[in-house]
PDBQT receptor file of N, H, CA, C and O in Angstrom, charges set to zero:
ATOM      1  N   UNK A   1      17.425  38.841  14.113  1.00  0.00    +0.000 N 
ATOM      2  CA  UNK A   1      18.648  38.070  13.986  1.00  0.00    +0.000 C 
ATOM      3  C   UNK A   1      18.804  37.182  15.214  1.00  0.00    +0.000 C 
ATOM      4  O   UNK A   1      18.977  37.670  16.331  1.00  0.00    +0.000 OA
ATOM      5  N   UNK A   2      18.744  35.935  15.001  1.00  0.00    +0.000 N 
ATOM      6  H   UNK A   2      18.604  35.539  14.093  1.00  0.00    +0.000 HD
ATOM      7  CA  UNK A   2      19.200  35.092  15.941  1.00  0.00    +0.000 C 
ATOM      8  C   UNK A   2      20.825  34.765  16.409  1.00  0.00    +0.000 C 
ATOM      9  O   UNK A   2      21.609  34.154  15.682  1.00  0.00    +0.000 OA
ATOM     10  N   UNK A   3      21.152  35.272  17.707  1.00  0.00    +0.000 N 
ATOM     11  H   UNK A   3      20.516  35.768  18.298  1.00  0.00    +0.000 HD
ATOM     12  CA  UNK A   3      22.786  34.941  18.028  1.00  0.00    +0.000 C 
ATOM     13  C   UNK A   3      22.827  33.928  18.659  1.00  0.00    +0.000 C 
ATOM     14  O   UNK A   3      21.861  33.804  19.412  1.00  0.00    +0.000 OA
ATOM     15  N   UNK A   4      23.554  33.114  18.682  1.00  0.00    +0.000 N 
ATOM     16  H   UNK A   4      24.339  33.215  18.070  1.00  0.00    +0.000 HD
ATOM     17  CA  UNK A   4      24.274  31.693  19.287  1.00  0.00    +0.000 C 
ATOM     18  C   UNK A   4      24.454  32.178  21.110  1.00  0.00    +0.000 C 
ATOM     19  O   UNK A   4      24.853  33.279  21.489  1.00  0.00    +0.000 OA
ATOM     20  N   UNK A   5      24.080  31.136  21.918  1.00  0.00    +0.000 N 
ATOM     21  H   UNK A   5      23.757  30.242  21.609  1.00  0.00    +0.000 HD
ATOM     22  CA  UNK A   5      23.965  31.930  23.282  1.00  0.00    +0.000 C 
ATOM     23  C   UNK A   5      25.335  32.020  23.755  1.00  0.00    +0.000 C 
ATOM     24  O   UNK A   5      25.670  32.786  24.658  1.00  0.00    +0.000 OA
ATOM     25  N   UNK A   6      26.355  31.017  22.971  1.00  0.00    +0.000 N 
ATOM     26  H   UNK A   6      26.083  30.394  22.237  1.00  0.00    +0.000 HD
ATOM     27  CA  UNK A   6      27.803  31.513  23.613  1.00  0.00    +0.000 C 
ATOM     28  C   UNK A   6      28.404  33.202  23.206  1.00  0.00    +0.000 C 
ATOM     29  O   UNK A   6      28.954  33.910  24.051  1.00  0.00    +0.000 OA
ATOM     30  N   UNK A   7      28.246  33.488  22.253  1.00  0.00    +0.000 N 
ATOM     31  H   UNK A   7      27.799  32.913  21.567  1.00  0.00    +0.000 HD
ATOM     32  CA  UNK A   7      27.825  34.684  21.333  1.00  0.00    +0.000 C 
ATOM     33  C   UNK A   7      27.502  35.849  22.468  1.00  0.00    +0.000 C 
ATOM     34  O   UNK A   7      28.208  36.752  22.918  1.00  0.00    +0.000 OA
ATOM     35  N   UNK A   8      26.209  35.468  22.724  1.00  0.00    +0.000 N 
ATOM     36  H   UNK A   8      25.636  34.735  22.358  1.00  0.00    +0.000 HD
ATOM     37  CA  UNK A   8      25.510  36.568  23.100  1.00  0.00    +0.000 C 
ATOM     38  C   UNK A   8      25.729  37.044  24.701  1.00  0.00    +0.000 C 
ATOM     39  O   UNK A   8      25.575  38.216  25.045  1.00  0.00    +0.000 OA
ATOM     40  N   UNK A   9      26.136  35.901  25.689  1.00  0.00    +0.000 N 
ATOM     41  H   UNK A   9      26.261  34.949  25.410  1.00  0.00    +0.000 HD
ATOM     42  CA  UNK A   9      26.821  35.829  26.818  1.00  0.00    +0.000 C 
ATOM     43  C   UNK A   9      28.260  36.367  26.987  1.00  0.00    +0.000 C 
ATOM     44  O   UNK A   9      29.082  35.862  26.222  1.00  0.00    +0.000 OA
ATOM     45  N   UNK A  10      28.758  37.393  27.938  1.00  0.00    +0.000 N 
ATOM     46  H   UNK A  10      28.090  37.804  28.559  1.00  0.00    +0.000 HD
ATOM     47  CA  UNK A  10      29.852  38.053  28.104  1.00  0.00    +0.000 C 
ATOM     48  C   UNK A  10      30.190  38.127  29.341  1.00  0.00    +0.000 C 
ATOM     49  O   UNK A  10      29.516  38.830  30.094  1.00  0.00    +0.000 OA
ATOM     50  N   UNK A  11      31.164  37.508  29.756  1.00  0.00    +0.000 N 
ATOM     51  H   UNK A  11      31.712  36.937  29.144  1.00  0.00    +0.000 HD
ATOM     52  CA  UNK A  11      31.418  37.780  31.314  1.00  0.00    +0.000 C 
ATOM     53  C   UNK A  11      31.349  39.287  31.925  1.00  0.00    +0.000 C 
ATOM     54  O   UNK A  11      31.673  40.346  31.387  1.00  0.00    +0.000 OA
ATOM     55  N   UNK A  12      30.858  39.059  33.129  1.00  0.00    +0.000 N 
ATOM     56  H   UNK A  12      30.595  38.199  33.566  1.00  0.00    +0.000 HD
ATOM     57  CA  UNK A  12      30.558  40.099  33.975  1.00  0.00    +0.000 C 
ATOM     58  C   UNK A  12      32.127  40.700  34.475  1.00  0.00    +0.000 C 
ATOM     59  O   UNK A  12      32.829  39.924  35.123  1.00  0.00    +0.000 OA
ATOM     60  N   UNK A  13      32.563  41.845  34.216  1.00  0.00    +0.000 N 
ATOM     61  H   UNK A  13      31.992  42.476  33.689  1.00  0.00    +0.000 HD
ATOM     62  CA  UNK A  13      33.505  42.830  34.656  1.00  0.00    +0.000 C 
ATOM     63  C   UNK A  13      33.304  43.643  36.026  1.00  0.00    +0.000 C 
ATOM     64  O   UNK A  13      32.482  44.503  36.345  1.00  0.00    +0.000 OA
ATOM     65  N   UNK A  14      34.226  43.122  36.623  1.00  0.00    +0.000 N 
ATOM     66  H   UNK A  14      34.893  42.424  36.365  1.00  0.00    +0.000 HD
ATOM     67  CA  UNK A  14      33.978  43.860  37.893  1.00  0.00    +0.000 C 
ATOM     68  C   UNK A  14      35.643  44.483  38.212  1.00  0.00    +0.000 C 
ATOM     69  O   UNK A  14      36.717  44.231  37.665  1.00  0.00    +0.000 OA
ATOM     70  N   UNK A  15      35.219  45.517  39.500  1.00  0.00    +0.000 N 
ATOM     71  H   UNK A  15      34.347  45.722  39.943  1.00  0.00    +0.000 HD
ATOM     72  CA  UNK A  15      36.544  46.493  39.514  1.00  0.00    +0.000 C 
ATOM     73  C   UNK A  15      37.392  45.349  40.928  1.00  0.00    +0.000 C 
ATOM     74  O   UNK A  15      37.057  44.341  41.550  1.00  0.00    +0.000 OA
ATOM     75  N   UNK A  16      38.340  46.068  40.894  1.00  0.00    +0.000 N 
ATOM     76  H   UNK A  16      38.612  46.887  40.389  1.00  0.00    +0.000 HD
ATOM     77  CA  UNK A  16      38.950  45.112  42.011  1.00  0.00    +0.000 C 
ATOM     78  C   UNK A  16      38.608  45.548  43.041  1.00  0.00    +0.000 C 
ATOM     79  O   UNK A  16      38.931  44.806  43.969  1.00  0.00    +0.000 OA
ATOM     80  N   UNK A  17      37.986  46.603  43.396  1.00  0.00    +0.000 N 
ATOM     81  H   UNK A  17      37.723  47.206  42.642  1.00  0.00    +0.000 HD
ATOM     82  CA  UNK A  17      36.780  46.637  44.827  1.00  0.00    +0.000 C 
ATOM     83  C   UNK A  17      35.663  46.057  44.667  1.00  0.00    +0.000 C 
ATOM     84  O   UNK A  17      35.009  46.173  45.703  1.00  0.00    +0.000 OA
ATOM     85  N   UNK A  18      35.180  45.554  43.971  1.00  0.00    +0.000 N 
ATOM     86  H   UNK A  18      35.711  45.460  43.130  1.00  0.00    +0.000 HD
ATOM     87  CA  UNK A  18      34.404  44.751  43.596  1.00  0.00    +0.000 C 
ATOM     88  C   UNK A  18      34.465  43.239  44.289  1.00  0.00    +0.000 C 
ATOM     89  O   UNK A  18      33.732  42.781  45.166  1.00  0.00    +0.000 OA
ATOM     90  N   UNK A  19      35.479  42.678  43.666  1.00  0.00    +0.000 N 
ATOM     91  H   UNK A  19      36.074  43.050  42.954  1.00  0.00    +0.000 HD
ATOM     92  CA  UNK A  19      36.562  41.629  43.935  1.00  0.00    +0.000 C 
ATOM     93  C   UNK A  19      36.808  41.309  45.427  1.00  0.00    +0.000 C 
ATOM     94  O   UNK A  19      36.875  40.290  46.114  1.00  0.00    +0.000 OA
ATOM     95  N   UNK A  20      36.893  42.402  45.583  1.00  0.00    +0.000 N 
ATOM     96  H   UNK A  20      36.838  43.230  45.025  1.00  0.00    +0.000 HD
ATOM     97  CA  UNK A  20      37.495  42.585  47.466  1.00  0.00    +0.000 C 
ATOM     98  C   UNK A  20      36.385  42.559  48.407  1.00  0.00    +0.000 C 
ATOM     99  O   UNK A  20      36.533  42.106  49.542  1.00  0.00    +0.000 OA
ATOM    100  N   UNK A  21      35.236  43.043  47.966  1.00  0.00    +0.000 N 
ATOM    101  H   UNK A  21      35.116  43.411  47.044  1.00  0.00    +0.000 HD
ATOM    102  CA  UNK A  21      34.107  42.961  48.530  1.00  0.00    +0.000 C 
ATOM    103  C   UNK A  21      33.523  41.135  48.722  1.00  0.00    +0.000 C 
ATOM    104  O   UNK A  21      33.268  40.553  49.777  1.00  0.00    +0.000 OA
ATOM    105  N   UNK A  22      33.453  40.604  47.331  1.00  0.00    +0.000 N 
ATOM    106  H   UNK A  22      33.660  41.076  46.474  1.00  0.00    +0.000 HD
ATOM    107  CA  UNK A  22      33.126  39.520  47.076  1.00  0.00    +0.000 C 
ATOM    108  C   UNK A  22      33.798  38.381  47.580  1.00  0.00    +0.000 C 
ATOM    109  O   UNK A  22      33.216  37.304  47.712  1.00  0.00    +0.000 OA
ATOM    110  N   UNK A  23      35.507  38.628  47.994  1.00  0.00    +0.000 N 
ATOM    111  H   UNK A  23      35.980  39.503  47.886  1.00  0.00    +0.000 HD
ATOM    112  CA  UNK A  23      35.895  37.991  48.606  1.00  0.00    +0.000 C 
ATOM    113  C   UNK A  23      35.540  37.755  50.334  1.00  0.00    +0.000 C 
ATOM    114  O   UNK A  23      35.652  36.725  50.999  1.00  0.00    +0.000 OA
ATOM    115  N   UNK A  24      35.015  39.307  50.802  1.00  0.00    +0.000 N 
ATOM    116  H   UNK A  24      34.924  40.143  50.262  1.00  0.00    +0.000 HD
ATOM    117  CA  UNK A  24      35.212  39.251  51.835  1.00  0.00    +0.000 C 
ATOM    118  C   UNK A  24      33.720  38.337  52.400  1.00  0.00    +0.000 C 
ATOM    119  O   UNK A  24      33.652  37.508  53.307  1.00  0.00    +0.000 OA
ATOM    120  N   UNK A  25      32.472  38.923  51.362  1.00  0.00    +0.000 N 
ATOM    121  H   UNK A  25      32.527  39.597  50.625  1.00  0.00    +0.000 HD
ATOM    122  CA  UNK A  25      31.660  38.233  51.592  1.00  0.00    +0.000 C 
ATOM    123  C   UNK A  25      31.914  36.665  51.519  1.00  0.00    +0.000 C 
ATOM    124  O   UNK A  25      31.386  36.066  52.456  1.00  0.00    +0.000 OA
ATOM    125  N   UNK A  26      32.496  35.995  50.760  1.00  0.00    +0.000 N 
ATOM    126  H   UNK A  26      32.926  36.482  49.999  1.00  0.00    +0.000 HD
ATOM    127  CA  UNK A  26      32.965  34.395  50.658  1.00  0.00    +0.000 C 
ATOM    128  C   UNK A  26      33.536  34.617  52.145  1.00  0.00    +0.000 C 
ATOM    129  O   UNK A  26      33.121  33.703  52.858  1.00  0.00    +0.000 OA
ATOM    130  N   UNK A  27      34.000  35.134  52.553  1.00  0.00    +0.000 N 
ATOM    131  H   UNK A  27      34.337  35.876  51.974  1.00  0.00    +0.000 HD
ATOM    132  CA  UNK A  27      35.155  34.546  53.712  1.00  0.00    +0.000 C 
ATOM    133  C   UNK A  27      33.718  35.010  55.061  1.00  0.00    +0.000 C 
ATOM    134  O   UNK A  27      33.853  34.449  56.148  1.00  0.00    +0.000 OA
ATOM    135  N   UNK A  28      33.001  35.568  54.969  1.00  0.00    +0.000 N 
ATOM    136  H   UNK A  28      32.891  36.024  54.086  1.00  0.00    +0.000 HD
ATOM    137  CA  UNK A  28      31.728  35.552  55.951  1.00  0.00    +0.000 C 
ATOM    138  C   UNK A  28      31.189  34.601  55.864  1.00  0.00    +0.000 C 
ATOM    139  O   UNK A  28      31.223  33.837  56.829  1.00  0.00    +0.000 OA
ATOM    140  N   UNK A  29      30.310  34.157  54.427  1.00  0.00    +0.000 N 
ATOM    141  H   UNK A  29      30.282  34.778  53.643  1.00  0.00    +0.000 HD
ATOM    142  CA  UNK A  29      29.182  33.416  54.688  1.00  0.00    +0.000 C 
ATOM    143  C   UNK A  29      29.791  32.110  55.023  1.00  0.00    +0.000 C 
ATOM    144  O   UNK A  29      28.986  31.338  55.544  1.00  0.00    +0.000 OA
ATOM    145  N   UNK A  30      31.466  31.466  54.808  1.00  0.00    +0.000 N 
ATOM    146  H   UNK A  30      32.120  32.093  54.385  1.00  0.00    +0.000 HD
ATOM    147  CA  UNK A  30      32.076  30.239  55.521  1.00  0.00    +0.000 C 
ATOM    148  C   UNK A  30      31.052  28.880  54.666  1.00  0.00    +0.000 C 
ATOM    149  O   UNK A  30      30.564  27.873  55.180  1.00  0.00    +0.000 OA
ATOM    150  N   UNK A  31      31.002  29.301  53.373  1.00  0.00    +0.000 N 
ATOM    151  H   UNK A  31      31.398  30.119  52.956  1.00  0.00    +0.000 HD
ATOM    152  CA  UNK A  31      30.969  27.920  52.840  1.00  0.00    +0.000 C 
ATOM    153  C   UNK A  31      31.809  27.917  51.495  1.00  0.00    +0.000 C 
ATOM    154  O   UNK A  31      32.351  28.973  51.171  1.00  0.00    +0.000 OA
ATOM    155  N   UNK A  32      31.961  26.718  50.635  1.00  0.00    +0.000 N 
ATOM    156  H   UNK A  32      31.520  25.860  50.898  1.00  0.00    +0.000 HD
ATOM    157  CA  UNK A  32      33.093  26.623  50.025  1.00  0.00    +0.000 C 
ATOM    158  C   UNK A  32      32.489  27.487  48.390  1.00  0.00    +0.000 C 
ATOM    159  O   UNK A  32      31.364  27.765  47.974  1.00  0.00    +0.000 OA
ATOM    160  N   UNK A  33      33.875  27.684  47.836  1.00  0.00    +0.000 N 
ATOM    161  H   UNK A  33      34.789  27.458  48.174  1.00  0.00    +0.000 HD
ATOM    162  CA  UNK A  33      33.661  28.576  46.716  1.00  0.00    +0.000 C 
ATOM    163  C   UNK A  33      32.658  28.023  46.136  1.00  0.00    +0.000 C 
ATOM    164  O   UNK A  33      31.577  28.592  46.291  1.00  0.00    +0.000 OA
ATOM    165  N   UNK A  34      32.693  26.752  45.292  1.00  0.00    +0.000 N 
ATOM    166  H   UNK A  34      33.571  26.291  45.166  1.00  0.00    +0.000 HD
ATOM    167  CA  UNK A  34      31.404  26.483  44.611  1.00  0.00    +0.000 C 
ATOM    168  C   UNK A  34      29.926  26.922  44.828  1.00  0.00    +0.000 C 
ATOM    169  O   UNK A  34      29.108  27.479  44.095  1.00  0.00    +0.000 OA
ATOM    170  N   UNK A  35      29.894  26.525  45.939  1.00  0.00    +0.000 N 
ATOM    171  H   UNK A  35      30.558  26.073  46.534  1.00  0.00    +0.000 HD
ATOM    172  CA  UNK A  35      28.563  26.584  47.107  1.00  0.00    +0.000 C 
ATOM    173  C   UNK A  35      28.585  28.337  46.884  1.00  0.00    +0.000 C 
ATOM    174  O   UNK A  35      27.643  28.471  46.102  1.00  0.00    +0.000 OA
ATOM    175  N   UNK A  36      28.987  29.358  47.069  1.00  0.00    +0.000 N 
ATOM    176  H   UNK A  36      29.751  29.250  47.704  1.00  0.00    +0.000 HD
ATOM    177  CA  UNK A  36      29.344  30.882  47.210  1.00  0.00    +0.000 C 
ATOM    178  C   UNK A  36      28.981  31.005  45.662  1.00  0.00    +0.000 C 
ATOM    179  O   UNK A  36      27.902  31.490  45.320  1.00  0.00    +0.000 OA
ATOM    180  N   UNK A  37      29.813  30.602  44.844  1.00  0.00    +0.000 N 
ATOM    181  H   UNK A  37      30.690  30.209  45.122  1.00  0.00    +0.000 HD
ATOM    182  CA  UNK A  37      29.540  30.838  43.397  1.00  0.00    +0.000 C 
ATOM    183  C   UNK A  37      28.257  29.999  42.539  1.00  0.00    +0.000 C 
ATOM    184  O   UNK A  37      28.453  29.676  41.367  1.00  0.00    +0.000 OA
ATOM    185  N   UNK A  38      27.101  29.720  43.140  1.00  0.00    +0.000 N 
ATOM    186  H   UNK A  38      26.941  29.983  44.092  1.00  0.00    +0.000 HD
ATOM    187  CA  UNK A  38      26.196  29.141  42.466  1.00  0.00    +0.000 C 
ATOM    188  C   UNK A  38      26.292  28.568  41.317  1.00  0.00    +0.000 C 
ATOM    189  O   UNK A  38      25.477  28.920  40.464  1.00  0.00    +0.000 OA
ATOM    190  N   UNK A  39      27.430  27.402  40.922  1.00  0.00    +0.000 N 
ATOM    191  H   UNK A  39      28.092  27.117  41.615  1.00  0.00    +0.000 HD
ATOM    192  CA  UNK A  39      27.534  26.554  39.912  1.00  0.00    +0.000 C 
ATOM    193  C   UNK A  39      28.708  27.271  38.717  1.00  0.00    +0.000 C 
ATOM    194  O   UNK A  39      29.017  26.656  37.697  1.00  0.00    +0.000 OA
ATOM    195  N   UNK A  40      29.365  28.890  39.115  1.00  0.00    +0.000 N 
ATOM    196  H   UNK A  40      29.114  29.390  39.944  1.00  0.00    +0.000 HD
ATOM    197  CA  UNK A  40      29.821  29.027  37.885  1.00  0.00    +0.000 C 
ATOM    198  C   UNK A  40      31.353  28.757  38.571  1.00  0.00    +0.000 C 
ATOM    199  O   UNK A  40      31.618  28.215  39.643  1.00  0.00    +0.000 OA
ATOM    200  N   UNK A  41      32.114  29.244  37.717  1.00  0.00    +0.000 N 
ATOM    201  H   UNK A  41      31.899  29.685  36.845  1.00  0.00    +0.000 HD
ATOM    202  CA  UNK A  41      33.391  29.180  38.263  1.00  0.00    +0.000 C 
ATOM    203  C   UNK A  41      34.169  29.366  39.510  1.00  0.00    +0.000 C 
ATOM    204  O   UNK A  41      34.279  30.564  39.768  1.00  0.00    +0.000 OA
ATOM    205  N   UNK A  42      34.481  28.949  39.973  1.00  0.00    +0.000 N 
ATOM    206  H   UNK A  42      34.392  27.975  39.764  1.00  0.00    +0.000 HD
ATOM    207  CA  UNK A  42      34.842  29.681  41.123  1.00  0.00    +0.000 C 
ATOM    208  C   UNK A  42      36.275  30.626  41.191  1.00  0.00    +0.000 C 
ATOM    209  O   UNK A  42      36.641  31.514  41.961  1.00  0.00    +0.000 OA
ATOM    210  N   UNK A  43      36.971  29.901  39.845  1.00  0.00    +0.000 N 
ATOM    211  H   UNK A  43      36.674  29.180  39.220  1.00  0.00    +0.000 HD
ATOM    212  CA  UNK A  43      39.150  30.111  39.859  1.00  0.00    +0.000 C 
ATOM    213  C   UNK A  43      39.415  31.413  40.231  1.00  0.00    +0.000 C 
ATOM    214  O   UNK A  43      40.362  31.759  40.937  1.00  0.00    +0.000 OA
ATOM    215  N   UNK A  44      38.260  32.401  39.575  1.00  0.00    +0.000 N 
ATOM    216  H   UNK A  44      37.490  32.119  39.001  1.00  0.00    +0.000 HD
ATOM    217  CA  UNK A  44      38.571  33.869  39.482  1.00  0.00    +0.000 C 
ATOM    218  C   UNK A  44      38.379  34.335  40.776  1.00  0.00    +0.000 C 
ATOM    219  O   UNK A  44      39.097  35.240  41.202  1.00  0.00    +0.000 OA
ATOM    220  N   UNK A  45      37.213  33.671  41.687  1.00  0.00    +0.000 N 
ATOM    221  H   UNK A  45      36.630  32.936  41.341  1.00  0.00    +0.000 HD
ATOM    222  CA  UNK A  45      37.200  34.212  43.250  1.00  0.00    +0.000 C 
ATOM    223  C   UNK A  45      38.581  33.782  44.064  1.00  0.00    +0.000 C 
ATOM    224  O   UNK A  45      39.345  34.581  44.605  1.00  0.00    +0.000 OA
ATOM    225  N   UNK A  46      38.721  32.396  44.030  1.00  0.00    +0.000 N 
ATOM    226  H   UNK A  46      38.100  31.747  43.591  1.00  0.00    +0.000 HD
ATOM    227  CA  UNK A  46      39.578  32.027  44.605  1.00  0.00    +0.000 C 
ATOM    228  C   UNK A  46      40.982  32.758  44.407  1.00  0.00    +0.000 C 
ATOM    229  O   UNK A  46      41.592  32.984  45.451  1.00  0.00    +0.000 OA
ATOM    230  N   UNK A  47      41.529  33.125  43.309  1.00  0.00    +0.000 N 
ATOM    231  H   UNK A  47      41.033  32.941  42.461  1.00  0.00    +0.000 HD
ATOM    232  CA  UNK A  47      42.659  34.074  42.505  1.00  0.00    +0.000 C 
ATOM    233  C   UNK A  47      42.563  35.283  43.208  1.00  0.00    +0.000 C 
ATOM    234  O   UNK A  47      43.540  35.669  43.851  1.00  0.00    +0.000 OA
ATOM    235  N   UNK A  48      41.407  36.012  43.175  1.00  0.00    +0.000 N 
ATOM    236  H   UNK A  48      40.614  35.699  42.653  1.00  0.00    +0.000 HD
ATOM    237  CA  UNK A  48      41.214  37.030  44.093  1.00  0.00    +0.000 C 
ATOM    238  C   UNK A  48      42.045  37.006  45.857  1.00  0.00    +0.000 C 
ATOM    239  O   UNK A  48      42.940  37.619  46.439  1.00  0.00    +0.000 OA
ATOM    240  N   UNK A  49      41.274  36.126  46.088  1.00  0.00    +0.000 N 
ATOM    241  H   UNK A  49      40.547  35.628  45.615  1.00  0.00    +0.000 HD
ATOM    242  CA  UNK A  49      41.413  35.719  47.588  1.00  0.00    +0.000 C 
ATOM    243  C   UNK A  49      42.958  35.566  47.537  1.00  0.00    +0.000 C 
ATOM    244  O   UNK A  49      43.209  36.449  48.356  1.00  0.00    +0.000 OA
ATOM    245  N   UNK A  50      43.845  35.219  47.272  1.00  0.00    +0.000 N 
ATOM    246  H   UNK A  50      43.641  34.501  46.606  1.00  0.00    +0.000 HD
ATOM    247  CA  UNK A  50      45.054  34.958  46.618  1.00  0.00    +0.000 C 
ATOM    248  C   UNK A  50      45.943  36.479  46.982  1.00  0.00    +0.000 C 
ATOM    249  O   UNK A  50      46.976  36.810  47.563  1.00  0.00    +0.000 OA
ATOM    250  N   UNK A  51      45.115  36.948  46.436  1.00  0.00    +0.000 N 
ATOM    251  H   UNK A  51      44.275  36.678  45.964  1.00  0.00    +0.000 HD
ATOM    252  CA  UNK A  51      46.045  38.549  46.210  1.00  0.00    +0.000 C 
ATOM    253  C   UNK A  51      46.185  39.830  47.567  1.00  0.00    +0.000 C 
ATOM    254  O   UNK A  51      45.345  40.314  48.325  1.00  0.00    +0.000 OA
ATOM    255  N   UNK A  52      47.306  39.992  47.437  1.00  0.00    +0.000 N 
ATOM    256  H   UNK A  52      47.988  39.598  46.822  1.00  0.00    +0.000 HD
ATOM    257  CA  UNK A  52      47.198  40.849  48.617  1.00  0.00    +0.000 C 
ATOM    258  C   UNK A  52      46.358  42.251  48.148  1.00  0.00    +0.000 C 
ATOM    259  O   UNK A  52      46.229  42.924  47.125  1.00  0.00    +0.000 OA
ATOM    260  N   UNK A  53      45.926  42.257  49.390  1.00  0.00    +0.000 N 
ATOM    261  H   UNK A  53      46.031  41.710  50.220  1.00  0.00    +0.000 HD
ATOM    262  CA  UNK A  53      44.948  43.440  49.594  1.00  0.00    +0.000 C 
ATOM    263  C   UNK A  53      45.894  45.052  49.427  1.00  0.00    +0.000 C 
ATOM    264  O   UNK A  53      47.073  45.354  49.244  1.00  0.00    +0.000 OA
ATOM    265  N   UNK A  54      44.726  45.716  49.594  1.00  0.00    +0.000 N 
ATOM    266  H   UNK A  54      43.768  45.471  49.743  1.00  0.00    +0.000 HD
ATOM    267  CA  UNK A  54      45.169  47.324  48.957  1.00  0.00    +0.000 C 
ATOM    268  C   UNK A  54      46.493  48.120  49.674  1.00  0.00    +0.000 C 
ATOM    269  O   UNK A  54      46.838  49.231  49.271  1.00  0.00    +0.000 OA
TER     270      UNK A  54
């Protein structure tokens, strides 16, 4: 059976330590979200970064 690749693609779920990690790494490596997010979205990192911590 052939699936359609929008179909078959599912965003990646991560926990909000997850999140917190990923932010913190963005805020190390000091370049901009895009550049950090290799071409995909960035809204959901940035949203993160946004939120107060634990």
């Amino acid at each position: 059976m052939n699936v359609p690749a929008r179909v078959a693609k599912r965003p990646v779920v991560r926990s909000a330590g997850e999140w917190r990690e990923n932010v913190e790494d963005f805020e190390r490596e000091g370049v901009s979200a895009v550049a950090y997010c290799e071409g995909q979205r960035p809204q959901t990192l940035l949203r993160w970064r946004r939120r107060p911590g634990p």
